[in-house]
N, C-alpha and C positions, 0 to 999 in steps of 0.2 A: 334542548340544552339550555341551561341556566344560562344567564349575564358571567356567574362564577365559574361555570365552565367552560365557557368558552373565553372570559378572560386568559384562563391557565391552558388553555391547550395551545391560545395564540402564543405564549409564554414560550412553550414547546420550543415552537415553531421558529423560535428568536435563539435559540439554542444551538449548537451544534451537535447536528444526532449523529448516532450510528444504528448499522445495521449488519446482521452475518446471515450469511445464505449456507443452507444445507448440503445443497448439493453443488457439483460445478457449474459456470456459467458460461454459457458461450461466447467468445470474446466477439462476436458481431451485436449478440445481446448488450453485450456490456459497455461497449461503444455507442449503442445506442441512446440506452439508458442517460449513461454520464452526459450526454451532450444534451438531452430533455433537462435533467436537472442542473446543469451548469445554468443554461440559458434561466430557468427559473430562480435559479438562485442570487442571478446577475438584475432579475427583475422584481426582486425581491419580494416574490412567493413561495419560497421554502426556502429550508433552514439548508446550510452549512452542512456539509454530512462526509463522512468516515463508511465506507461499501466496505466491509471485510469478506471474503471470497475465495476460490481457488478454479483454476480452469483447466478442460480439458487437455490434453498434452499438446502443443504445438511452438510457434516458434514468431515471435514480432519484429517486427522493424522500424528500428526509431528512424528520424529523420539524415543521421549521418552514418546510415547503415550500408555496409559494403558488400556485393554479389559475391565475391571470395570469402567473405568471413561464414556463407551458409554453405553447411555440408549437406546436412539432411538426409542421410543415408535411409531411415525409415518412409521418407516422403511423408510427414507431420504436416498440417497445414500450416500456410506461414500468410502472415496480416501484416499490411503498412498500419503502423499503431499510429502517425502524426505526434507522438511525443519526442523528445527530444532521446539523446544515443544513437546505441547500437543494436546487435541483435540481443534477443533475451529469450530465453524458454520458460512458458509456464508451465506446469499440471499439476495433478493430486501430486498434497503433501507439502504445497509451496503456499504458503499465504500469502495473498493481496491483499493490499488496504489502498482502494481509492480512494482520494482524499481532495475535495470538493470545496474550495476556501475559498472568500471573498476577500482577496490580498491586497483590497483597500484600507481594508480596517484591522486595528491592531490586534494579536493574538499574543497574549504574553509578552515573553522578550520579541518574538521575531516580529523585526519592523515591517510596518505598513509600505508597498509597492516597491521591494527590494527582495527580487529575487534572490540573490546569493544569500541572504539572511535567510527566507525561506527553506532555500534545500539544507542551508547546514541546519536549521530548526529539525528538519524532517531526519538527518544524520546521529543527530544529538538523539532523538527520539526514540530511534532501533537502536542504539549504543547502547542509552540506556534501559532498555525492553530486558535488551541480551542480559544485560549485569543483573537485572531481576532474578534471573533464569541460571547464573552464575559462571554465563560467558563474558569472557571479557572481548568486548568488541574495539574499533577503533577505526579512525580512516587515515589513509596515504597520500601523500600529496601526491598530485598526477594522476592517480588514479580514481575511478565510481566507484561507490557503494562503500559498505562495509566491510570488513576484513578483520580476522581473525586467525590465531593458530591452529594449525589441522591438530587433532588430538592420537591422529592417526598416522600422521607421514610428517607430522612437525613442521610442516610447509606451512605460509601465510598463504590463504588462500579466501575467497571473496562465500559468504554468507547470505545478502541481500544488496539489493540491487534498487536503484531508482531510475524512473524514468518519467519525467513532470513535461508537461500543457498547461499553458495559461491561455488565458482568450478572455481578452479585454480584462485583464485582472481576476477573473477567476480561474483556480488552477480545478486538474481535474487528470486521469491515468495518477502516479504514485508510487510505491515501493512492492518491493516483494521480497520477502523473507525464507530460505530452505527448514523449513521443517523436518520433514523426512520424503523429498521427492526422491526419483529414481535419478541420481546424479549421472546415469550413463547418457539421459536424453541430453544434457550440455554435450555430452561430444558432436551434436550434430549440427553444431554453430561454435564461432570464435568469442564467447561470450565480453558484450563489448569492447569488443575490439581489444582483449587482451588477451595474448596469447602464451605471455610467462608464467601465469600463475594459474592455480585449478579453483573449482566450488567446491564449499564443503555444507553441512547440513547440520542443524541441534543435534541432531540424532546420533551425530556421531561423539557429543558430548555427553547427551541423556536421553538414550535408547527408548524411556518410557515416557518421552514427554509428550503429550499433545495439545491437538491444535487451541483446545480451550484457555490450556497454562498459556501459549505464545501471546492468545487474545487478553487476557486477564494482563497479563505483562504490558501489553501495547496501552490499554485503556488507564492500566493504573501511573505509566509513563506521560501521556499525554501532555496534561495541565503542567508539569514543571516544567515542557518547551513551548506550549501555544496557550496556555494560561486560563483555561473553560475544560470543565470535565464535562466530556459529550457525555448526551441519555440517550437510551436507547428512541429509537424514530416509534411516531405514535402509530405507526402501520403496527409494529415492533408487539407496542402494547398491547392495541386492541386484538392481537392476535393471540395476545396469551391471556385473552380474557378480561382485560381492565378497559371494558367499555366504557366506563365512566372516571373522569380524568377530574380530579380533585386536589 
């Protein structure tokens, strides 16, 4: 490797990247993972990064999660997730983005070691994903996550969901957004702890969208709430053949 190329790959590296996995991942995998990269990221040996994802079906619990709020009729496996909330269901069709920030340093508007600027950063961010995508999203006071109108029952009902970890100022778990999961697996939990209102999914806005359109939405969202348009992670690259980083 050249002086010139490993100048621009350290470059990379000073970046906040992303990455999207093909397949599901297992949420013990992915716990793992995040907590390898947090620690490095806090020691500042890798970049900042964005994990977009989806996992197999089952069922998490944040840290003010309650034994009555879990039904679980199918017997799903369920995980203490250590983030903050309640219960939450992943599987296909629901998009994760873990989002891996070093909340010392400024990112756009959202100010430096102030969480409540943080999550509304992350709120603003699926809001405006959604309105890319020609839903109009919004949040409620009192309430998590996003919300929106059913297109189907007219009901306000919850779209995506967050659930954030910081550790020593880096965050790390994130949001999840309904693409097109199987909304019956929410009945097997009191989805954060609310129980007046239901989830609904894109899908039931625009039946043909997929996961590529939500990701192009999130990524082209980005930079107007944390102010650095992520690149893809050089794993990313050299995987589609750009061995050489110029």
């Amino acid at each position: 490797m050249t002086d010139g190329q490993a100048i621009a790959e350290k470059a990379i590296f000073e970046k906040i990247s992303w990455k999207r996995e093909k397949t599901p991942v297992p949420y013990d995998r992915a716990l793992a993972v995040m907590q390898q990269r947090i620690e490095a990221i806090r020691a500042g040996e890798t970049a900042e990064h964005l994990w977009f994802l989806e996992h197999p079906r089952l069922y998490t619990a944040g840290t003010s999660a309650r034994a009555e709020d879990l039904v679980n009729p199918e017997g799903l496996p369920t995980f203490k997730a250590g983030r903050g909330g309640q219960w939450t269901y992943h599987g296909p069709g629901q998009r994760i983005v873990y989002v891996m920030l070093d909340l010392q340093k400024p990112h756009g508007p959202t100010k430096p070691r102030d969480l409540r600027s943080f999550v509304q950063g992350l709120e603003r961010w699926i809001i405006s994903a959604l309105s890319r995508l020609g839903i109009a999203g919004r949040t409620e006071e009192g309430r998590i996550g996003v919300w929106v109108d059913d297109p189907l029952t007219g009901c306000e009902a919850k779209i995506a969901a967050l659930g954030i970890r910081v550790s020593r100022w880096v965050s790390w778990h994130g949001i999840s957004i309904n693409l097109a999961p199987d909304l019956g697996d929410f009945d097997g939990i009191v989805p954060c702890g609310i129980r007046e209102y239901g989830v609904t999914s894109i899908a039931r806005f625009h039946p043909g969208m997929t996961m590529a359109d939500l990701d192009d939405a999130l990524l082209a969202s980005w930079p107007d709430h944390f102010g650095e348009t992520p690149v893809p992670s050089p794993e990313r690259l050299l995987a589609a053949g750009a061995s050489r980083i110029s």
